[in-house]
C-alpha positions in Angstrom: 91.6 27.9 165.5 92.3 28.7 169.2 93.5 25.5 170.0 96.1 25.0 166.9 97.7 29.3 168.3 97.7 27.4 171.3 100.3 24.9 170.2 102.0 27.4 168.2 102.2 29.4 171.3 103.7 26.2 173.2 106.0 25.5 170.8 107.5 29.1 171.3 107.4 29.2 174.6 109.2 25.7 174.7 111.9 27.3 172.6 112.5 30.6 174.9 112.6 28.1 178.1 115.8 26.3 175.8 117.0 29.6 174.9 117.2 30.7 178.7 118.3 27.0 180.0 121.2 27.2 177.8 122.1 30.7 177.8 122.1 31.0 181.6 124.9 29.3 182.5 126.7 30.8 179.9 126.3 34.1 181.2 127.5 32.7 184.5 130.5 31.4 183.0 131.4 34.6 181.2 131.0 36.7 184.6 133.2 34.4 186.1 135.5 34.7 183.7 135.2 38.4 183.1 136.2 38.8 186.8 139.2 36.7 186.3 140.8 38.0 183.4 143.3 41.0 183.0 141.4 43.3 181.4 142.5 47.3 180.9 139.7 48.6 183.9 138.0 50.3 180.7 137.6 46.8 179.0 136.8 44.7 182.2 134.0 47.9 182.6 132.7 47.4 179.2 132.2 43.9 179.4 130.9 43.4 182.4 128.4 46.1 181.9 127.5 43.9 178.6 127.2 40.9 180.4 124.9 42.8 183.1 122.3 44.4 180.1 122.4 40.7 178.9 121.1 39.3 182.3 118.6 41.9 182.7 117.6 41.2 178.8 117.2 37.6 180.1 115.5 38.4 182.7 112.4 40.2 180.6 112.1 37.6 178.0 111.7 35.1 181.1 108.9 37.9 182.9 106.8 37.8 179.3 107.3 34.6 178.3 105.5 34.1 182.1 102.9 36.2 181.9 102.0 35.5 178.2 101.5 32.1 179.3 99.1 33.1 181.9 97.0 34.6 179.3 97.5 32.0 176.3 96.2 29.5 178.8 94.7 30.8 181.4 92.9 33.7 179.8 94.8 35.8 183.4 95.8 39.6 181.9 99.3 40.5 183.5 98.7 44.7 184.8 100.2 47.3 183.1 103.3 47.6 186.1 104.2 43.3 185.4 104.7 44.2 181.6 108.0 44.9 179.9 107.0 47.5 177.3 110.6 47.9 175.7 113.4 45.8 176.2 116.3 48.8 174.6 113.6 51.3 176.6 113.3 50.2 180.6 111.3 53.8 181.5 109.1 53.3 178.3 105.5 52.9 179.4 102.1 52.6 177.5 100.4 55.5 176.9 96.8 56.3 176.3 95.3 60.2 176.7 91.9 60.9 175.8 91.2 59.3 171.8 94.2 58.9 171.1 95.5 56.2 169.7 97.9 54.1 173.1 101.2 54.1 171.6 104.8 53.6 173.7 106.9 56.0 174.8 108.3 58.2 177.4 106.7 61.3 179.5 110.0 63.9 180.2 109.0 67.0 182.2 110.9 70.0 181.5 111.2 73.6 182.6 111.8 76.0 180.5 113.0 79.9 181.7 110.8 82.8 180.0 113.2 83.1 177.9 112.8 79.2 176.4 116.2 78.2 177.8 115.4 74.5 179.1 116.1 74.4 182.8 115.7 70.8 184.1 114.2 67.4 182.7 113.4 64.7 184.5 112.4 61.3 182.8 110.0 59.1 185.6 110.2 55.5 184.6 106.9 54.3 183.4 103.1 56.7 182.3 103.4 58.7 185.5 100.7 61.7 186.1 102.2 65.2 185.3 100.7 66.5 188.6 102.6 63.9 190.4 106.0 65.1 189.1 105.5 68.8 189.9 107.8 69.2 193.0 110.6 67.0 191.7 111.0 69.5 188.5 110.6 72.4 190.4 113.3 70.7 192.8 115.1 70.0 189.8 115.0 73.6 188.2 116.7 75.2 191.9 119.2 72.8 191.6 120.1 73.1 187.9 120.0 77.1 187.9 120.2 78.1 191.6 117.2 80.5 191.5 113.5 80.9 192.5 111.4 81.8 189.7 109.6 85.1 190.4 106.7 83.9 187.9 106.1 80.2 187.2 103.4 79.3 184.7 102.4 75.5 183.7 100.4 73.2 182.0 96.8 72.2 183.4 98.1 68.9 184.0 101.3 69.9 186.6 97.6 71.5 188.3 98.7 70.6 192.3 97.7 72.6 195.0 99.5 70.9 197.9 102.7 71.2 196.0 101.9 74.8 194.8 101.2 75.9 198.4 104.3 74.4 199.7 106.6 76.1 196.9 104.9 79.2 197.6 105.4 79.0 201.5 108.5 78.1 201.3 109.3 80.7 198.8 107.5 83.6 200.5 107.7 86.8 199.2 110.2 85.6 196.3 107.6 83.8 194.2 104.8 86.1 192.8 102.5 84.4 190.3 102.0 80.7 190.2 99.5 79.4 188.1 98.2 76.6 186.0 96.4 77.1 182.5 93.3 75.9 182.3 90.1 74.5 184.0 91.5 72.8 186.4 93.9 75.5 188.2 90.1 77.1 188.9 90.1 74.2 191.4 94.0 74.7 192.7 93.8 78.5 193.1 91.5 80.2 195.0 88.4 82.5 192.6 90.6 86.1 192.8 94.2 85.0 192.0 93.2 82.9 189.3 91.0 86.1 187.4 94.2 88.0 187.8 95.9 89.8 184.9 99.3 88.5 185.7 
């Protein structure tokens, strides 16, 4: 049984090294072309922008018909940065928290103001940590709205007390209550801050 999904595997990946052997040169050819022709700038824009997601479309079928190989034949798993999760979704990445089930997708952060108005969104490309993201959407927020937040309230897992005691130094005296819900802020904050009302 392994040995026969073997050769059906070969005969696949016989058929994409055609594809791209073929198809190659005739993206070549089209750029050339493109840059030859006189197009309206909107159309010569259009097309080459086509011809440029086509390249990078041939590029990832070439990246996991390579590293599927390695693990047909080789029994080598590629890591989790070398795979292309979504060809129509480059800053798609796999995502697996707690039991869930891992599905694809994306991880936006977003500020919101208190009074729910969404203030800045950043998309990272691929599953990066929350915590890791803090300072660029509080970066992101001062740019979008030009003002410090008096009160800024997150999620346990933005919890990041380098990046919170930065903000706050930076922001002295402007920036009042800064905390993070949950266990972990116990670890961020110190003991009589974090048992505060506000």
């Amino acid at each position: 049984m392994k040995t026969q999904r073997k050769v059906l595997y070969a005969k696949i990946y016989t058929s994409v090294d055609g594809f791209v052997r073929v198809f190659g040169p005739i993206l070549a050819t089209a750029s050339k072309t493109v840059a030859k022709a006189s197009l309206p700038p909107s159309k010569a824009q259009a097309v080459a922008k086509l011809i440029e997601q086509s390249q990078k479309d041939l590029d990832s079928i070439e990246r996991i018909s390579s590293y599927s190989r390695k693990r047909v034949f080789r029994d080598q798993m590629a890591a989790a940065s070398e795979k292309v999760i979504s060809i129509s979704g480059e800053d798609t990445a796999i995502i697996k928290k707690g039991g869930w089930e891992t599905e694809s997708g994306y991880k936006p952060q977003l500020a919101f103001s208190g009074k729910g108005l969404a203030t800045a969104q950043c998309l990272p490309r691929g599953n990066a940590a929350d915590s890791g993201q803090l300072s660029n959407v509080l970066e992101a927020n001062e740019q979008n709205t030009g003002v410090i937040p008096k009160d800024i309230s997150l999620d346990d897992g933005y919890t990041n007390r380098k990046v919170r005691e930065g903000y706050m130094e930076k922001h002295k005296g402007r920036v009042e209550v800064f905390s993070f819900a949950g266990a972990k802020g116990r670890f961020a904050i110190d003991q009589k801050t974090y048992e505060n009302d506000a």
